[in-house]
Structure formats: C-alpha cells, structure tokens
Backbone of each chain as nested JSON, in Angstrom:
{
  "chains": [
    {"id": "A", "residues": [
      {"number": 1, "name": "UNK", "atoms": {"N": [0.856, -1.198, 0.0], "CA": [0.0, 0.0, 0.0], "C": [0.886, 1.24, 0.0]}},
      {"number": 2, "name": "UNK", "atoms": {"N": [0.268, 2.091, -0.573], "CA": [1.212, 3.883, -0.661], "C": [0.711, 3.711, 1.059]}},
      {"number": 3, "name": "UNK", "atoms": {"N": [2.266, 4.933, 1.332], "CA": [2.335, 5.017, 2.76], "C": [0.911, 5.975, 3.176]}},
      {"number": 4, "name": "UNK", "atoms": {"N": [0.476, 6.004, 4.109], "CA": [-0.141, 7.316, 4.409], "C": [-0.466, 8.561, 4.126]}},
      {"number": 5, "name": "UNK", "atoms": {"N": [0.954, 8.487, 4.394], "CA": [1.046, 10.229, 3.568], "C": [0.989, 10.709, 2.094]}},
      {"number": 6, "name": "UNK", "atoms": {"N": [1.472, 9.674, 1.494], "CA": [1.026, 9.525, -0.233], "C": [-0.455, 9.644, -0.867]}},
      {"number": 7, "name": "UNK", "atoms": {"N": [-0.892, 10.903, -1.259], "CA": [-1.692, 10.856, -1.884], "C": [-1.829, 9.694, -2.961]}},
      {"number": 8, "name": "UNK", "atoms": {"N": [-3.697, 9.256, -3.134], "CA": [-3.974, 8.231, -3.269], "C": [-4.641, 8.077, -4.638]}},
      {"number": 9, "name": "UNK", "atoms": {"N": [-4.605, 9.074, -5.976], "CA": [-6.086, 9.837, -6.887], "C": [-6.328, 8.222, -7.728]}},
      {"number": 10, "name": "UNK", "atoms": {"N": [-5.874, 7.379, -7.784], "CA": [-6.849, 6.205, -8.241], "C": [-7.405, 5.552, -7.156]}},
      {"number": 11, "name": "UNK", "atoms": {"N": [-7.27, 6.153, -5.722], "CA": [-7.993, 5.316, -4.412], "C": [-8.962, 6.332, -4.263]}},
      {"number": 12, "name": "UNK", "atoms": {"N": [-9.396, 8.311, -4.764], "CA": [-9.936, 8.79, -4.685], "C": [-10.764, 8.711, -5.76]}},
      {"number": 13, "name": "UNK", "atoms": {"N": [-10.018, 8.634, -6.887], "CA": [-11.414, 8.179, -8.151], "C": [-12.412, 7.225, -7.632]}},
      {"number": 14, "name": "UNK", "atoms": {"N": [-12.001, 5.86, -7.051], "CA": [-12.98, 4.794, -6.899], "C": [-13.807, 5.606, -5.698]}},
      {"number": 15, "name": "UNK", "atoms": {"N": [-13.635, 6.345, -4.439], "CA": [-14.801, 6.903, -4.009], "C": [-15.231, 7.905, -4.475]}},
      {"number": 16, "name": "UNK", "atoms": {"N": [-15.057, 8.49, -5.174], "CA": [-15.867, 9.313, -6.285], "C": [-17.016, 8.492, -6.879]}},
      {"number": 17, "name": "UNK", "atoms": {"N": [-16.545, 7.336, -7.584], "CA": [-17.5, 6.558, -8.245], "C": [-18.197, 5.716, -7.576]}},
      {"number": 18, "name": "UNK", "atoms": {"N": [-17.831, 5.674, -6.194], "CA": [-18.829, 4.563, -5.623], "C": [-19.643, 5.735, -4.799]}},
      {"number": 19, "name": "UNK", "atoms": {"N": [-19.251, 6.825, -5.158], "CA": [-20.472, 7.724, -4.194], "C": [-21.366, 7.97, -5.27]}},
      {"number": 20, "name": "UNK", "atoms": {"N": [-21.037, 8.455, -6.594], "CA": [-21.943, 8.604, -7.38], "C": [-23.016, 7.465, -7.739]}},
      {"number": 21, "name": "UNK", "atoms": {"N": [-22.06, 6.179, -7.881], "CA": [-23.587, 4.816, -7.831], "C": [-24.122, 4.46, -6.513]}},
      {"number": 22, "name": "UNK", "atoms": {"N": [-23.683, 5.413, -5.48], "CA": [-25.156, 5.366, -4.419], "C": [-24.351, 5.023, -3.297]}},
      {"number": 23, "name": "UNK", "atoms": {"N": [-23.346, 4.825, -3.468], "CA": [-22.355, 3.921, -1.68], "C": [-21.826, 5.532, -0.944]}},
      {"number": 24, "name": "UNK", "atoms": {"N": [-23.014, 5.856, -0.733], "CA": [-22.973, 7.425, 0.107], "C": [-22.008, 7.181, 1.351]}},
      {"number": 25, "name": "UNK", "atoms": {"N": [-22.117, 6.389, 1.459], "CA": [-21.448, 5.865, 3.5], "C": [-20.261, 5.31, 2.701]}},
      {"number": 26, "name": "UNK", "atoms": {"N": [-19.485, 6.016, 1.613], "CA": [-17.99, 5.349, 1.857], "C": [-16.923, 6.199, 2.222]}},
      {"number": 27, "name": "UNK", "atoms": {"N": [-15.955, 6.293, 3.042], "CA": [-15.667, 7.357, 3.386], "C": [-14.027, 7.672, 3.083]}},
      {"number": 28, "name": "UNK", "atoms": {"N": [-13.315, 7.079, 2.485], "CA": [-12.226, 6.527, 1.701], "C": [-12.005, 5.411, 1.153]}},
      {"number": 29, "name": "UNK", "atoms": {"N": [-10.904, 5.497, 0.2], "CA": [-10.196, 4.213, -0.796], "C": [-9.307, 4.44, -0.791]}},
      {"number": 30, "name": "UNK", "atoms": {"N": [-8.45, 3.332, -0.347], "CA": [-7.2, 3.296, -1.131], "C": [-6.665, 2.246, -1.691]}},
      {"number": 31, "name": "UNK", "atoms": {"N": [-6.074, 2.199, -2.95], "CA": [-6.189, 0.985, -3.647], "C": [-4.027, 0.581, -3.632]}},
      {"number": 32, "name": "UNK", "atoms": {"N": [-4.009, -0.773, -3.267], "CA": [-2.755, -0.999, -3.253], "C": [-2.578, -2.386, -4.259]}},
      {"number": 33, "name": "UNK", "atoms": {"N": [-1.575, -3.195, -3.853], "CA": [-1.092, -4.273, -4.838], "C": [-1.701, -5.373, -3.765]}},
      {"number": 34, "name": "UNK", "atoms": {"N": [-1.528, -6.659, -4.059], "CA": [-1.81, -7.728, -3.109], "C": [-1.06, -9.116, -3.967]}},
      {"number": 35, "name": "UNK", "atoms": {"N": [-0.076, -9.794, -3.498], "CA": [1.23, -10.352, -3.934], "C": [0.738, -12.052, -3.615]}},
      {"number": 36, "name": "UNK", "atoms": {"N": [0.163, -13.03, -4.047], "CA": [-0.15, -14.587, -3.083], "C": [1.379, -15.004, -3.191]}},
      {"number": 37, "name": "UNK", "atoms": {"N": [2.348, -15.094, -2.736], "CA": [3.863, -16.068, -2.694], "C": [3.881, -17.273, -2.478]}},
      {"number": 38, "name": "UNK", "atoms": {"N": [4.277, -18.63, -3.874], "CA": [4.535, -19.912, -2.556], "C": [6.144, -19.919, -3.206]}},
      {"number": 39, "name": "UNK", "atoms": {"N": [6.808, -19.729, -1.586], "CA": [8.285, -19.964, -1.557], "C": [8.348, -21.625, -0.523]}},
      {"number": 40, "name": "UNK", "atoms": {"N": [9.721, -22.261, -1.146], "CA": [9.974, -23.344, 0.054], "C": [9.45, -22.889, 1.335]}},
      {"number": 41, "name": "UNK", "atoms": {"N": [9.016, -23.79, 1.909], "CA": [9.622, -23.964, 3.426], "C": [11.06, -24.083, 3.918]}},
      {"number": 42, "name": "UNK", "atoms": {"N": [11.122, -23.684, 5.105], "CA": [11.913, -23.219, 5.616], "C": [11.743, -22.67, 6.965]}},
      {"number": 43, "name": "UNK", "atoms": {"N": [13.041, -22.573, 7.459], "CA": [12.918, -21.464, 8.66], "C": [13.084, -19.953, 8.468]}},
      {"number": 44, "name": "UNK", "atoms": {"N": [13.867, -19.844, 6.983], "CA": [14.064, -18.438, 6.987], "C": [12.703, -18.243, 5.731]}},
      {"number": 45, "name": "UNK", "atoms": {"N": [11.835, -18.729, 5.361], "CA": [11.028, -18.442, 4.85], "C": [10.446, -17.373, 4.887]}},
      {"number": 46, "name": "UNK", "atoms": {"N": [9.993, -17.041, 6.352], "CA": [8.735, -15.433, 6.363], "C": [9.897, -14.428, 6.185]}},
      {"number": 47, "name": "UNK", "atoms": {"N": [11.471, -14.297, 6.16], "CA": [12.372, -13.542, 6.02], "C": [12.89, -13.615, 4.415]}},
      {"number": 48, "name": "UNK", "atoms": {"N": [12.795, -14.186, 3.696], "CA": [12.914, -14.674, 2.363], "C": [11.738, -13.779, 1.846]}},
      {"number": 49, "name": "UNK", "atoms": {"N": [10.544, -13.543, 2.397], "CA": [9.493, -13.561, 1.567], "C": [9.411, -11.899, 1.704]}},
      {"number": 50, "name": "UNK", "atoms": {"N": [9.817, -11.796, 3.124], "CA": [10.43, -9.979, 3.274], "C": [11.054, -9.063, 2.361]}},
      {"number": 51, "name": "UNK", "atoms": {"N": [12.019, -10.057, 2.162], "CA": [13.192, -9.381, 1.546], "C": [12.971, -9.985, 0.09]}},
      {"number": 52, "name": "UNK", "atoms": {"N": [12.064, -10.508, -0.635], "CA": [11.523, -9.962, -1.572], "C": [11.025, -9.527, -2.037]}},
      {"number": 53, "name": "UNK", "atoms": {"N": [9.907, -9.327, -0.95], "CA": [8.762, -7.711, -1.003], "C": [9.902, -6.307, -1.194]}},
      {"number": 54, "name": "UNK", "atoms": {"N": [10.508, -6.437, 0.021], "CA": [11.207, -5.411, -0.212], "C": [12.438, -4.787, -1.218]}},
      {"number": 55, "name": "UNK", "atoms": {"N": [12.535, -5.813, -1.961], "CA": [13.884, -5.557, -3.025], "C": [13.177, -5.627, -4.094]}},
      {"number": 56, "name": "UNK", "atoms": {"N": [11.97, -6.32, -4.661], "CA": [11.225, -6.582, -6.037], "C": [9.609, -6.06, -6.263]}},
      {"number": 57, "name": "UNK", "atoms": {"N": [9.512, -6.288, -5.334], "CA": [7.408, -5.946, -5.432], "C": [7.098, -4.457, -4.551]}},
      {"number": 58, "name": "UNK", "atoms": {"N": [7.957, -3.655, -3.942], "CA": [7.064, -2.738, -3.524], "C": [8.869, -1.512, -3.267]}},
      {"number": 59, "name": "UNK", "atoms": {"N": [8.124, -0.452, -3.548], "CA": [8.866, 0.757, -3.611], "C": [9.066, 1.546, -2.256]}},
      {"number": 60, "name": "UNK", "atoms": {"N": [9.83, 1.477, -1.399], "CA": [10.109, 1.375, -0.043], "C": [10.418, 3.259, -0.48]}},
      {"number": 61, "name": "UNK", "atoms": {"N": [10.416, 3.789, -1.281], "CA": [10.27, 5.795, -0.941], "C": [8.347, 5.44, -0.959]}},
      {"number": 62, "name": "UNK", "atoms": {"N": [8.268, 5.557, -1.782], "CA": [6.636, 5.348, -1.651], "C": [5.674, 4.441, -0.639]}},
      {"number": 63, "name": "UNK", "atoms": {"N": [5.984, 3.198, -0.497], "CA": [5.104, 2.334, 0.173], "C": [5.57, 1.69, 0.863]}},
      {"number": 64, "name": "UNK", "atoms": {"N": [4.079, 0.8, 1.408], "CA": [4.738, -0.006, 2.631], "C": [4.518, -1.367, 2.046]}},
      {"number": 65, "name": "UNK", "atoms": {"N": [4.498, -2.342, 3.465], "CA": [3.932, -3.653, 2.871], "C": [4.131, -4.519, 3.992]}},
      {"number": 66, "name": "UNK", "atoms": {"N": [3.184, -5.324, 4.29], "CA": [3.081, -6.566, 5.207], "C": [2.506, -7.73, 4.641]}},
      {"number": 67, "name": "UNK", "atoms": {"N": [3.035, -8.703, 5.557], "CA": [3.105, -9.988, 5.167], "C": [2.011, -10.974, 6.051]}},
      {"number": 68, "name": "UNK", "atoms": {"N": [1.156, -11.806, 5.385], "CA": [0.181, -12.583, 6.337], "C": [0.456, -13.821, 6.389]}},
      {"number": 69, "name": "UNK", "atoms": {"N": [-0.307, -15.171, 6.871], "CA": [0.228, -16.409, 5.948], "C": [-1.153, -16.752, 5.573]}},
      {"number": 70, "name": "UNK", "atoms": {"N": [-1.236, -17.594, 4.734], "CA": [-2.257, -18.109, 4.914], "C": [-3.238, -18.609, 5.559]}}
    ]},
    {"id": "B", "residues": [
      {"number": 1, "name": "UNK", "atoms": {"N": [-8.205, -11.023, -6.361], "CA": [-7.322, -11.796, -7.078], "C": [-7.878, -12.284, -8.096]}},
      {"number": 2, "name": "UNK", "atoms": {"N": [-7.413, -12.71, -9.385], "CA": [-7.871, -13.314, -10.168], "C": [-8.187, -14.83, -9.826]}},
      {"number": 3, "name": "UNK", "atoms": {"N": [-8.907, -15.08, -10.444], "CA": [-9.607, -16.925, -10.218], "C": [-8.081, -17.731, -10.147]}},
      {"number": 4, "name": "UNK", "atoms": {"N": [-8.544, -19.02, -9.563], "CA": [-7.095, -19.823, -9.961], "C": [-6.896, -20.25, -11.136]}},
      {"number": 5, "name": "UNK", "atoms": {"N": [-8.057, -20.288, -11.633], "CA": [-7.978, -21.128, -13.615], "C": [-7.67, -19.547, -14.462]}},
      {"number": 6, "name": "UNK", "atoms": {"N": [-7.486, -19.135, -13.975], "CA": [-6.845, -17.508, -15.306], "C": [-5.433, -17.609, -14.679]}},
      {"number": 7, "name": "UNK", "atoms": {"N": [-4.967, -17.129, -16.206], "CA": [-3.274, -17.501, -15.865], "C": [-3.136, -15.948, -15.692]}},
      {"number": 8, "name": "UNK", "atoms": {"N": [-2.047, -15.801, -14.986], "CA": [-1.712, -14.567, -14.065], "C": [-0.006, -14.384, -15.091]}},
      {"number": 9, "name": "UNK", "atoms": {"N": [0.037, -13.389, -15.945], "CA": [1.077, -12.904, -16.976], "C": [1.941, -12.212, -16.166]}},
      {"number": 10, "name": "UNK", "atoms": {"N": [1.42, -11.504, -15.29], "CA": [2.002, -10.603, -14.118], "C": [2.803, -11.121, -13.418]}},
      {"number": 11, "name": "UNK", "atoms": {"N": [2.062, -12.167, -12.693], "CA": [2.664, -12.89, -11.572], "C": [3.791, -13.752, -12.364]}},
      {"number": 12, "name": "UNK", "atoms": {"N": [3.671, -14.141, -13.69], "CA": [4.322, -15.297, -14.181], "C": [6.115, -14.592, -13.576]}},
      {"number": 13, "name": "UNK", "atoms": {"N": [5.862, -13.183, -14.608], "CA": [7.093, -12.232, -14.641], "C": [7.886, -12.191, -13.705]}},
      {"number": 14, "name": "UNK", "atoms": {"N": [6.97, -11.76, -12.147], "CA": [7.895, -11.609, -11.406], "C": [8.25, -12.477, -10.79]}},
      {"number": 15, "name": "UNK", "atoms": {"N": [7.42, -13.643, -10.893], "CA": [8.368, -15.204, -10.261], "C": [9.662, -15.445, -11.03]}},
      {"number": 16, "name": "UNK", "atoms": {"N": [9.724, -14.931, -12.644], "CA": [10.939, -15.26, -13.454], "C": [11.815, -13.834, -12.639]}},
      {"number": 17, "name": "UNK", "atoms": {"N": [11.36, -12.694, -12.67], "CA": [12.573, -11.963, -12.168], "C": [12.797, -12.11, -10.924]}},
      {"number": 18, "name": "UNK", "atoms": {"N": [12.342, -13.036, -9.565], "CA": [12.734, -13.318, -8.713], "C": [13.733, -14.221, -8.623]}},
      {"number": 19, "name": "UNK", "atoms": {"N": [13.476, -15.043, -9.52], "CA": [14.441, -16.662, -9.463], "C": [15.663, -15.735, -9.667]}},
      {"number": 20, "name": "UNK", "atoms": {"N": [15.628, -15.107, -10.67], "CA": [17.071, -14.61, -11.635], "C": [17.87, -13.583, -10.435]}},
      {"number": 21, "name": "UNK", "atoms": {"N": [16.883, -12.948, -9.568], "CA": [17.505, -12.075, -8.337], "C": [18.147, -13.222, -7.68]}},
      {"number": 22, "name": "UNK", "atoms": {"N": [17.64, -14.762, -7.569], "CA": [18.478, -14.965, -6.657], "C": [18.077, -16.026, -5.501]}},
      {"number": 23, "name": "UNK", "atoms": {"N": [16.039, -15.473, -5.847], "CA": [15.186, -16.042, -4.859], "C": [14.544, -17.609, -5.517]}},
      {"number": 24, "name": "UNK", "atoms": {"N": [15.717, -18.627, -5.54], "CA": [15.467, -19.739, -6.548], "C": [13.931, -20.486, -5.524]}},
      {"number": 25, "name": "UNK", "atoms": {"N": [14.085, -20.148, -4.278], "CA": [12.536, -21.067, -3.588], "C": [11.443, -20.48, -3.664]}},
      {"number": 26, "name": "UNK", "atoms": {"N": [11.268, -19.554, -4.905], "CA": [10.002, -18.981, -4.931], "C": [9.23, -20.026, -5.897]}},
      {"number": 27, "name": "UNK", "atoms": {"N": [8.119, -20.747, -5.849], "CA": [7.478, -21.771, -6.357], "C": [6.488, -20.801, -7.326]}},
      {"number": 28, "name": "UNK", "atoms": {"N": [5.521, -19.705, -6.904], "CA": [4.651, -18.85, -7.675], "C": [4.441, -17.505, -6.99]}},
      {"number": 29, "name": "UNK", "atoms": {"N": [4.012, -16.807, -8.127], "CA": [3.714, -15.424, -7.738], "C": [2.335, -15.586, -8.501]}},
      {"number": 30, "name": "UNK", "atoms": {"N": [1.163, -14.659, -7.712], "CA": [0.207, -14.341, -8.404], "C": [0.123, -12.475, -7.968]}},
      {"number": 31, "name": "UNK", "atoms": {"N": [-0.181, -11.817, -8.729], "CA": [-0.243, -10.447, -8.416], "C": [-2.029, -10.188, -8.335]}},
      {"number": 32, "name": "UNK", "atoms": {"N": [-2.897, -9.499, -7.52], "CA": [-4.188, -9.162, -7.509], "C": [-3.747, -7.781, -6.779]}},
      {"number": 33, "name": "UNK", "atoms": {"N": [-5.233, -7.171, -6.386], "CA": [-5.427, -5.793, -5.951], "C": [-5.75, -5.556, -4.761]}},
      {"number": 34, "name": "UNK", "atoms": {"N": [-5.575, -4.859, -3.974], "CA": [-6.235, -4.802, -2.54], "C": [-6.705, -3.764, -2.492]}},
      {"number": 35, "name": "UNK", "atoms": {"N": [-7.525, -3.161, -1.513], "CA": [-8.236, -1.839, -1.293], "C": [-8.547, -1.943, 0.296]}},
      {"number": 36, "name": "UNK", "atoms": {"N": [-8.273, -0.769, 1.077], "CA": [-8.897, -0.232, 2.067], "C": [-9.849, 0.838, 1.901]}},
      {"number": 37, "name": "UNK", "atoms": {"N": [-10.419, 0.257, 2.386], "CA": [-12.135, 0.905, 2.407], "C": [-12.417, 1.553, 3.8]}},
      {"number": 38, "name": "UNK", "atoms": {"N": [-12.876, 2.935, 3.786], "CA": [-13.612, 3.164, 5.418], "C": [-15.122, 3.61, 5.104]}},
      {"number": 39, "name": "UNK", "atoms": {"N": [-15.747, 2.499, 5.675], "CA": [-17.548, 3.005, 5.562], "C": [-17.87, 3.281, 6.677]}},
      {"number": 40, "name": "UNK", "atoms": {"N": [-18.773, 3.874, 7.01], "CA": [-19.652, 4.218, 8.224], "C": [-20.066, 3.213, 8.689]}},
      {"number": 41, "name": "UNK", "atoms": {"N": [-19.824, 3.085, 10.012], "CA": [-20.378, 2.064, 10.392], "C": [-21.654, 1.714, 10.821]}},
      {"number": 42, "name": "UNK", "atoms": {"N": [-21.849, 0.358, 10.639], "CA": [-23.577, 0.24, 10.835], "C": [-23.523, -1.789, 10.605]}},
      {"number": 43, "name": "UNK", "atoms": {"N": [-25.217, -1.742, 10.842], "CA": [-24.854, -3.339, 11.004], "C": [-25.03, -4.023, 9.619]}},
      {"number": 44, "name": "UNK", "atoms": {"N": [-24.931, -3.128, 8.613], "CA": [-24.83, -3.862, 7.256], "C": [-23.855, -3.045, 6.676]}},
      {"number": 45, "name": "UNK", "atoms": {"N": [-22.676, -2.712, 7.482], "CA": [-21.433, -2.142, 6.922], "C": [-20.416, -3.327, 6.422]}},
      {"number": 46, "name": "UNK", "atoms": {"N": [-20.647, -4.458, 6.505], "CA": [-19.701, -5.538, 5.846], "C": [-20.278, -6.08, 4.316]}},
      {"number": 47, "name": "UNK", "atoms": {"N": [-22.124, -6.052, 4.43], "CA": [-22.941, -6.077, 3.071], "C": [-22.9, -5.131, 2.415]}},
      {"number": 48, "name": "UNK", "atoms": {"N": [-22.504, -4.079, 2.98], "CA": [-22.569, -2.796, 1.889], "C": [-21.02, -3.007, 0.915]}},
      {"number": 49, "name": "UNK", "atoms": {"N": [-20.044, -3.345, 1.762], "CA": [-18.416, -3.402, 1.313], "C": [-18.839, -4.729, 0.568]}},
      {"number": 50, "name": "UNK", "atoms": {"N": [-19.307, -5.881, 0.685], "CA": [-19.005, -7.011, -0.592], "C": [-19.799, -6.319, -1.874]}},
      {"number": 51, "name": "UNK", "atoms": {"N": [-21.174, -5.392, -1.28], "CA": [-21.665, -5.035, -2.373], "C": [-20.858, -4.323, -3.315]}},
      {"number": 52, "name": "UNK", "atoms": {"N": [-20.263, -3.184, -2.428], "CA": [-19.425, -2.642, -3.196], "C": [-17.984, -3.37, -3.998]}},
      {"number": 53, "name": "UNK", "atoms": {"N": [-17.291, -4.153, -3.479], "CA": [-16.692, -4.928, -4.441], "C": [-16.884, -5.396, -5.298]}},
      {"number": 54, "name": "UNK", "atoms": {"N": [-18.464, -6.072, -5.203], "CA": [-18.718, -7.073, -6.235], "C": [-19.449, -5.673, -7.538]}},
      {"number": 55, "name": "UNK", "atoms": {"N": [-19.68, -4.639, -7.435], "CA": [-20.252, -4.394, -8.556], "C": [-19.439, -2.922, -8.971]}},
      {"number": 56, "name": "UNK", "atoms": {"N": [-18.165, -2.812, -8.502], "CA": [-17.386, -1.71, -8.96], "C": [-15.762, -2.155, -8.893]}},
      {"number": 57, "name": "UNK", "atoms": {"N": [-15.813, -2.963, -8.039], "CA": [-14.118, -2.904, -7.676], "C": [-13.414, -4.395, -8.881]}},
      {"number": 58, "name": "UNK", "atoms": {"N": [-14.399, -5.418, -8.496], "CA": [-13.722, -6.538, -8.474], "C": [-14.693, -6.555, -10.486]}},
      {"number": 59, "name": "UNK", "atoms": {"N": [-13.833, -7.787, -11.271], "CA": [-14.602, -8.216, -12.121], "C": [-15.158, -9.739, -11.956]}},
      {"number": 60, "name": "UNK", "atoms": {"N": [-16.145, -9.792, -12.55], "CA": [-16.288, -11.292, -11.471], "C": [-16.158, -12.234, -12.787]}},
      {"number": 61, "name": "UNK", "atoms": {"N": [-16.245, -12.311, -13.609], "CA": [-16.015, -13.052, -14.837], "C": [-14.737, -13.562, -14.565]}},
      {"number": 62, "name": "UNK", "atoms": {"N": [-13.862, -13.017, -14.251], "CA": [-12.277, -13.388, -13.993], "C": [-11.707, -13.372, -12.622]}},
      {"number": 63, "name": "UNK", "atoms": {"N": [-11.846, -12.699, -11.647], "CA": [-11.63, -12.373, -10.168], "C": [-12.367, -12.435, -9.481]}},
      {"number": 64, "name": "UNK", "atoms": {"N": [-11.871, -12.738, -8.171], "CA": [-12.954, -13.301, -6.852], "C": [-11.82, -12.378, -6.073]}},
      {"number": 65, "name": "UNK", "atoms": {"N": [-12.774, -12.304, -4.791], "CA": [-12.405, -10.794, -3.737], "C": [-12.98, -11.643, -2.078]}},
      {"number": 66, "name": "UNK", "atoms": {"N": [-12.286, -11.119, -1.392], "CA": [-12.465, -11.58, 0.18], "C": [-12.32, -10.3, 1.132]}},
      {"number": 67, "name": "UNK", "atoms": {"N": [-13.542, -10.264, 1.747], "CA": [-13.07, -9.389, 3.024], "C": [-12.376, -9.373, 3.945]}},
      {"number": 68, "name": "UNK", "atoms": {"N": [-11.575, -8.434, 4.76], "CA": [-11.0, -8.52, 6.142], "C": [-11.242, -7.578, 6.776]}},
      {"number": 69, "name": "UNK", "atoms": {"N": [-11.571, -7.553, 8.063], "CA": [-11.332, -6.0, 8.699], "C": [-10.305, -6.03, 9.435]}},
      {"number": 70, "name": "UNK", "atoms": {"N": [-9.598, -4.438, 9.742], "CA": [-8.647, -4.069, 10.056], "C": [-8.287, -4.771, 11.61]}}
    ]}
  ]
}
C-alpha cells in the first residue's frame, strides 16, 4: 500500500464513483497491490518472503507492505 | 485476485525476475489488488463493502475478492 502520507487519486477516483452509484457511506479508498507467494519452506522463509517484497514488489520511498500467511 | 484457472502474466514475470535475483525457492507469484475501504459504520457495513466490491471494484467473470477487517 502507498504510505499514508502519499496521496492516493486512483484510491480517490474509486470513491468518487462509488459515491456517485449510491455507496454514500464510503468514506475513503485506497487501492494498493496484493502479492499470493509460494516460496519453500523453511525457517528463513517469512524472512525470504520480506526481503523480496522489499527488493522486487514494492517501492520502499513510496510504500509499505506486510506480510500474512495463509 | 484473479480466479485460480486464469493464468496470471504478471505474476508469471515476477516469479521469473525473482528466481534470476536470486530467490530460486520462490514456487509462484500471483499479483491481484487490494483496497482499504472506510464506511460508516452500521450493522450492514460488511454487506454494503461485498456489495461494493462485487459491482465496482472486483470483475467477477475473472476475479474473486475476500473481506477482512482491520
């Protein structure tokens, strides 16, 4: 996801448009990436999967990013 | 995310430019979209958000979408 502070105008277009087709009660958007990973197992796995978020899939001046498991 | 039966061109890519970085235990990448949403709350504030996915955010011919709250 853009950090916070990063203005968001394709996360503000979509509430623009979902206020105009009637979703009055939405009160922000923000639209980010969403990554599914299958790496080995391992122990250094959830650290593997870090440090490829962070070197390949997401722009660390601009954004952030966390990791779930399944 | 896109369905599991649509092939993901995106994801293919960056599983190939991961291996080549280095990250040979990456098995797949699929790339989809995420969004944070803030609605007003109420007791059909989770029906209002699938509504709203399902008929602006997400395409459903090709992609399927899951809620979480924060």
């Amino acid at each position: 996801m853009l950090k916070p502070e990063i203005r968001d105008p394709q996360g503000e277009a979509i509430m623009g448009a979902a206020r105009r087709l009637g979703f009055t009660d939405v009160r922000s958007v923000r639209q980010g990436k969403r990554f599914e990973i299958e790496i080995d197992d391992g122990q250094d796995a959830e650290a593997r999967t870090a440090e490829l978020a962070a070197e390949l899939l997401a722009n660390p001046v601009i954004e952030e990013f966390a990791l779930s498991r399944p």
